[in-house]
C-alpha positions as CSV (number, residue, x, y, z in Angstrom):
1,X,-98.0,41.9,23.5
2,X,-95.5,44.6,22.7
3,X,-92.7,41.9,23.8
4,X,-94.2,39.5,21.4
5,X,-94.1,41.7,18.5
6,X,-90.9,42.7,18.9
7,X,-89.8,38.8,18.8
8,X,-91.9,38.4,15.5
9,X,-89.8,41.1,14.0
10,X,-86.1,40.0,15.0
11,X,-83.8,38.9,12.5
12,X,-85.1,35.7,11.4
13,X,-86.4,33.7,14.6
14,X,-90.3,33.9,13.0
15,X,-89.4,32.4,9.6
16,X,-86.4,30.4,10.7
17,X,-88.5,28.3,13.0
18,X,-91.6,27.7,11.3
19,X,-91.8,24.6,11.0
20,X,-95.5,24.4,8.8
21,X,-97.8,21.7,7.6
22,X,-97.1,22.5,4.0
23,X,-93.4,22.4,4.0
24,X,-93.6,19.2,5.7
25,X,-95.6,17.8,2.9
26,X,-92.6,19.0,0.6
27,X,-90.4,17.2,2.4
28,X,-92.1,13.9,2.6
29,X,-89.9,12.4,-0.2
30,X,-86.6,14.0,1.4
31,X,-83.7,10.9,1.6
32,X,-82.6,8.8,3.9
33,X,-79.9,11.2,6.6
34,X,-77.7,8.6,6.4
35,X,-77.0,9.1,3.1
36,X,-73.3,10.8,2.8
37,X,-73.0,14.2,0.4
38,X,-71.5,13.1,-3.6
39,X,-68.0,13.8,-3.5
40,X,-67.1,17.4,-4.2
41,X,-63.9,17.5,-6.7
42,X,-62.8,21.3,-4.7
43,X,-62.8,19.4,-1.5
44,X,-59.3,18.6,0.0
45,X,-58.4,16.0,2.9
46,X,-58.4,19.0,5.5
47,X,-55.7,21.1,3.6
48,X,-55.5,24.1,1.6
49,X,-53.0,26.1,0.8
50,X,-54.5,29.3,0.4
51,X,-55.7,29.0,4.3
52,X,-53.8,32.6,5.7
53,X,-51.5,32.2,8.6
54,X,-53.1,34.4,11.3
55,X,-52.8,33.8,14.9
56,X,-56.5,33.6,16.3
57,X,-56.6,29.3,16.6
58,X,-60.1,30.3,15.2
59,X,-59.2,32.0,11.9
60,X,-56.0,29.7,10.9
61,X,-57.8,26.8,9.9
62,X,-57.9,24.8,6.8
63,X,-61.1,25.7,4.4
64,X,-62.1,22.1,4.2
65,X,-61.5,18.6,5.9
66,X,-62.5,15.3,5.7
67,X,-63.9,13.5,9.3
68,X,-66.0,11.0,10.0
69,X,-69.9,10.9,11.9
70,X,-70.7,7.9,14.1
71,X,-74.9,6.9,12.8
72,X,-76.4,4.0,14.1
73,X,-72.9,3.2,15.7
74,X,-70.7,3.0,12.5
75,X,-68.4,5.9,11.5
76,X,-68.9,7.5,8.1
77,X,-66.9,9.9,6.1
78,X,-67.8,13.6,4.9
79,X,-66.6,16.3,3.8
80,X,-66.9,19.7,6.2
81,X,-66.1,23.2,5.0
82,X,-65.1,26.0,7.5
83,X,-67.3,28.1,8.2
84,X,-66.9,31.6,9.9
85,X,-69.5,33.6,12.2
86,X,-67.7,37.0,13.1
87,X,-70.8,38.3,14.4
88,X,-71.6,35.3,16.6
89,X,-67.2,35.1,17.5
90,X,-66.8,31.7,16.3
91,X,-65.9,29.1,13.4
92,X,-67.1,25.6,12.7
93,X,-67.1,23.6,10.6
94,X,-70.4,22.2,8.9
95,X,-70.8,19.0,6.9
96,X,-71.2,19.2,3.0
97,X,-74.9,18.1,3.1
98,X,-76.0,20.7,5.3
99,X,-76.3,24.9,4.4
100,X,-75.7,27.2,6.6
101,X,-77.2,31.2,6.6
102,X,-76.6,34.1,8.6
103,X,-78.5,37.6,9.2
104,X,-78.1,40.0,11.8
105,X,-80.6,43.0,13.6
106,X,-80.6,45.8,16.1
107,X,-82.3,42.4,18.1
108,X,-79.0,40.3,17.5
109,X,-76.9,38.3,15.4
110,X,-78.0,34.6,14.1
111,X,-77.0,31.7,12.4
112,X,-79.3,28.9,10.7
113,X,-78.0,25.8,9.3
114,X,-80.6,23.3,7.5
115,X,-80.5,19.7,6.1
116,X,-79.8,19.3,2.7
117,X,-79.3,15.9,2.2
118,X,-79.1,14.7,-1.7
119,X,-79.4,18.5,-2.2
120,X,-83.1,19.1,-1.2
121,X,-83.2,21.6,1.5
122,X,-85.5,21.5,4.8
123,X,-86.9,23.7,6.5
124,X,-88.0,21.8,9.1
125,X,-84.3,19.8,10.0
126,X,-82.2,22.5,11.1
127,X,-80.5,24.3,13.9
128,X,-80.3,28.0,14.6
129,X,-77.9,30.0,17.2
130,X,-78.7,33.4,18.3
131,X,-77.2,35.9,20.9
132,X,-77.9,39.7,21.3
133,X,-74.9,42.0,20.0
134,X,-71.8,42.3,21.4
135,X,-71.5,43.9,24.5
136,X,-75.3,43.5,25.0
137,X,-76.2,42.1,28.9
138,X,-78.4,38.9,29.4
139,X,-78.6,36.1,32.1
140,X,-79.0,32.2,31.1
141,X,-82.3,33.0,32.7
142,X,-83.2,35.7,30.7
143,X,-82.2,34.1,27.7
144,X,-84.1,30.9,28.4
145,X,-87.0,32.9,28.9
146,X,-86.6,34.9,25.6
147,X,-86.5,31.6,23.6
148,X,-89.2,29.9,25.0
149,X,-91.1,33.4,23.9
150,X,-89.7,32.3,20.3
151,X,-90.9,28.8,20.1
152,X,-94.1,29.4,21.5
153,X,-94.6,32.1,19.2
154,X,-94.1,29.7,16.4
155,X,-96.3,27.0,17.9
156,X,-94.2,24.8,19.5
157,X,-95.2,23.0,22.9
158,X,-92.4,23.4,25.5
159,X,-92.4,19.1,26.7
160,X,-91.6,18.6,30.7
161,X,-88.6,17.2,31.9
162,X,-88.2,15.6,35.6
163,X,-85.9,18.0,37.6
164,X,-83.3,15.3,37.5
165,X,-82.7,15.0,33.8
166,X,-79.5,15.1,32.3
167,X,-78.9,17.5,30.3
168,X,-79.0,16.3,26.5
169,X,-75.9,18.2,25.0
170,X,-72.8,18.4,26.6
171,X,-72.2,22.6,25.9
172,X,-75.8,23.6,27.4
173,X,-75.8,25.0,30.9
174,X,-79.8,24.9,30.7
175,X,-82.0,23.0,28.1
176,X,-85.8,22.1,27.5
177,X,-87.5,20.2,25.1
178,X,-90.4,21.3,22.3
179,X,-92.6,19.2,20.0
180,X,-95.1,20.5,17.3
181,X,-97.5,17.6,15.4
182,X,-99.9,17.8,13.0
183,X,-101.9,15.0,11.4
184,X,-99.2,14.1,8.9
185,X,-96.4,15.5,11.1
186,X,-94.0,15.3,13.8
187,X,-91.5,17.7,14.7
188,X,-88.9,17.3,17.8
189,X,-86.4,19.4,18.8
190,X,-84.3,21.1,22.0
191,X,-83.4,24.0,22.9
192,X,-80.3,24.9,24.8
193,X,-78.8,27.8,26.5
194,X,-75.1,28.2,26.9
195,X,-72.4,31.4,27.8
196,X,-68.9,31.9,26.3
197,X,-66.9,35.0,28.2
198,X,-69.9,37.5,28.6
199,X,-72.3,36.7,25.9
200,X,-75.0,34.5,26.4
201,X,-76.6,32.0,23.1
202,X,-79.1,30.1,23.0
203,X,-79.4,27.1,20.3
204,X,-82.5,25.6,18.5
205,X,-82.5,22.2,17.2
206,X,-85.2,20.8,15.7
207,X,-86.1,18.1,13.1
208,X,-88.9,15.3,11.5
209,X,-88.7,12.6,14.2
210,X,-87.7,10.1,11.9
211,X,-84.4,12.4,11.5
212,X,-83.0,12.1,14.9
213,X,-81.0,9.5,14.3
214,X,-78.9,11.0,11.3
215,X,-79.5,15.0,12.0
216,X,-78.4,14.8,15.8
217,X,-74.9,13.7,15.1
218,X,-74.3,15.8,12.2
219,X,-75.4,18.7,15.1
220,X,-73.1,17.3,18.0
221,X,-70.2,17.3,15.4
222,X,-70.8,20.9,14.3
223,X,-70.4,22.0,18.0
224,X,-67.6,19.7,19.0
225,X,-65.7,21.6,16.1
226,X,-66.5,25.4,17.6
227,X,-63.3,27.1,18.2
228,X,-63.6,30.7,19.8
229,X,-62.2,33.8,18.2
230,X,-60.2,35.0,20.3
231,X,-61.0,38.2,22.5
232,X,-59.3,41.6,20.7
């Protein structure tokens, strides 16, 4: 119980994953995901000039690009914007119709990015990466276990998966799968464990099931594009 509580109280995992009845209703009138972000007149074509020269491949990037996202097998345009996480040791970048947040505890340092597709924000179409502090010890096994702690705390069913499935993202070293329905509801998502150097993450992706097919790759491309600070 003391283990639980201490769960409920770190950094955002409790509100970032709640995934209620109400908010759902909210979102009922959300757009299609397939819908690409209104052009923004600051964006460039994956140039700026003000981008400083550094040397960590992570840092010396331009502040905005313009790429493409394969849905339903055609490739679309957007615009992405850099984005850095010190405290997680990475940068990304995320597509213009998605927000990211950040917030950080003696538990660990996170990062939450939700749909915002036409501009309406939801709560329940997002993806969250957390890791204990630097320097801060924990297995893939550990961390798994922490998570599923997390999900079930926010009551999410942890679904079975044959001991042969593949794994469902190409960076996790171990995943499972969660669900959470309601009358009027239904709420996927996957959870994934990976390591970089000596820190251990773990990733929560969850959405509306009829958002898979337009949240999922916007997810996948935010990952392909993580480049690594580099170690001090």
């Amino acid at each position: 119980m003391k283990k639980i509580l201490l769960i409920l109280a770190a950094v955002f995992l409790v509100t970032g994953l709640s995934a209620c009845k109400g908010g759902q209703e909210e979102n009922k009138e959300s757009p299609p995901i397939s819908e690409k972000p209104s052009d923004n007149p600051k964006q460039t074509d994956g140039q700026d000039e003000d981008t400083p020269a550094v040397d960590d491949p992570a840092k010396n990037r331009p502040n905005t690009k313009t790429d493409t996202i394969i849905l339903e097998g055609m490739e679309e345009p957007f615009q992405f914007t850099l984005h850095h996480s010190q405290a997680l040791g990475f940068s990304t970048y995320i597509v213009d119709d998605m927000v990211v947040e950040e917030a950080s505890s003696g538990e660990g340092d996170g990062m939450i990015v939700f749909a915002n597709f036409a501009g309406k924000r939801n709560e329940d179409a997002k993806v969250q990466i957390f890791s204990k502090s630097e320097g801060t010890n924990a297995t893939i096994e550990e961390k798994k276990e922490f998570a599923r702690e997390v999900v079930i705390s926010n009551d999410f069913e942890i679904k079975q998966r044959s001991d042969n499935s593949p794994n469902r993202f190409d960076w996790s070293e171990v995943e499972f799968d969660i669900s959470q329905k309601g009358s009027n509801y239904s709420i996927l998502g996957t959870v994934s464990v990976f390591q970089h150097g000596d820190r251990v993450y773990y990733a929560i992706i969850q959405y509306p099931e009829d958002y898979e097919e337009g949240f999922i790759p916007r997810v996948v491309k935010m990952f392909d594009d993580i480049v690594w600070y580099e170690a001090p």
